[in-house]
C-alpha positions in Angstrom: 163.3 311.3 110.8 161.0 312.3 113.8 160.9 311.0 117.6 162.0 308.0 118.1 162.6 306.0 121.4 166.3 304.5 121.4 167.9 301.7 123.1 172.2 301.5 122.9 173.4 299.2 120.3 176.8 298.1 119.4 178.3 296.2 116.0 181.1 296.1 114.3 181.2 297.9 110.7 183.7 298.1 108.1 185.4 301.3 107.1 183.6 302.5 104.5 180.1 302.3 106.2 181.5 304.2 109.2 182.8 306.8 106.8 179.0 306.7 104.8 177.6 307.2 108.1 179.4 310.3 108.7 179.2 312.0 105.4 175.5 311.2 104.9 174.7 312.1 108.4 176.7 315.8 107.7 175.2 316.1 104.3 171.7 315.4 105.7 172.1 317.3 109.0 170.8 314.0 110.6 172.6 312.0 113.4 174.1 308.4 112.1 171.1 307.1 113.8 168.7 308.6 111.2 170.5 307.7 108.3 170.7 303.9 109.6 166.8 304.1 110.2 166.2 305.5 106.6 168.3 302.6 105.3 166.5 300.1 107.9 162.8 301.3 106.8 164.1 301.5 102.8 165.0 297.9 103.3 162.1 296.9 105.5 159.3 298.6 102.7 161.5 296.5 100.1 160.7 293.2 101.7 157.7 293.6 102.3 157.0 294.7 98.4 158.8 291.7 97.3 156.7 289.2 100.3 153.6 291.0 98.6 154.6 290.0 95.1 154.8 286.8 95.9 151.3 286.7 97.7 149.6 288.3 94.7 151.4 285.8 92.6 150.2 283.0 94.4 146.9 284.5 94.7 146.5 284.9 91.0 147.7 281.4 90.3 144.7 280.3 92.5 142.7 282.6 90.6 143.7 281.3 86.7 142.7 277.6 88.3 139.1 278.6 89.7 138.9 280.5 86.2 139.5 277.2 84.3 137.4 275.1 86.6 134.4 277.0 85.5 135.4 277.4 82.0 134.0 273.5 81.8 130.4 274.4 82.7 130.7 276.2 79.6 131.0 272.9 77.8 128.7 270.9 80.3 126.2 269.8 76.8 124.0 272.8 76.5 123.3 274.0 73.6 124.4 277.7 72.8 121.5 280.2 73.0 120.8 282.6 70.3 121.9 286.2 71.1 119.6 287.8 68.9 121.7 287.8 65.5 120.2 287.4 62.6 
C-alpha cells in the first residue's frame, strides 16, 4: 500500500474480522495494517461519492429553478419573430 507513517492503535474486534485480517493479509502478502487501510480509503472514496451526489443534486435542483425563472421572459408579451419560414 506504500509508506505510510504509523501511530499504535488498539480496539476491540470480533472474531471473524481478526480472522479476515489474517487471511487477507496472507493472501495479499500485506500486513493487517494494509488491508485495514484499503478498507478505510474504499470506505473513505465511498463517502465522499455519496457527499458528492448529494452536492450535484442540490446543485442541479438550483439549476432546474434559475432554468424556469427565465423560461418567463420567454412569455414577457413580445411577439414571436419570424425565423425565416415561409
Amino acid at each position: 500500500m506504500g509508506e505510510y507513517t504509523t501511530k499504535p492503535s488498539q480496539f476491540r474486534l470480533p472474531r471473524w474480522a481478526q480472522e479476515f485480517l489474517a487471511e487477507e493479509s496472507a493472501a495479499t502478502g500485506g500486513t493487517k495494517t494494509d488491508v485495514v487501510l484499503e478498507a478505510l480509503d474504499a470506505h473513505r472514496r465511498k463517502r465522499l461519492g455519496e457527499d458528492l451526489e448529494i452536492a450535484y443534486r442540490e446543485w442541479s435542483k438550483g439549476q432546474l429553478e434559475e432554468v424556469r425563472a427565465w423560461d418567463f421572459t420567454l412569455m414577457d408579451g413580445l411577439e414571436p419573430e419570424d425565423w425565416g419560414q415561409g
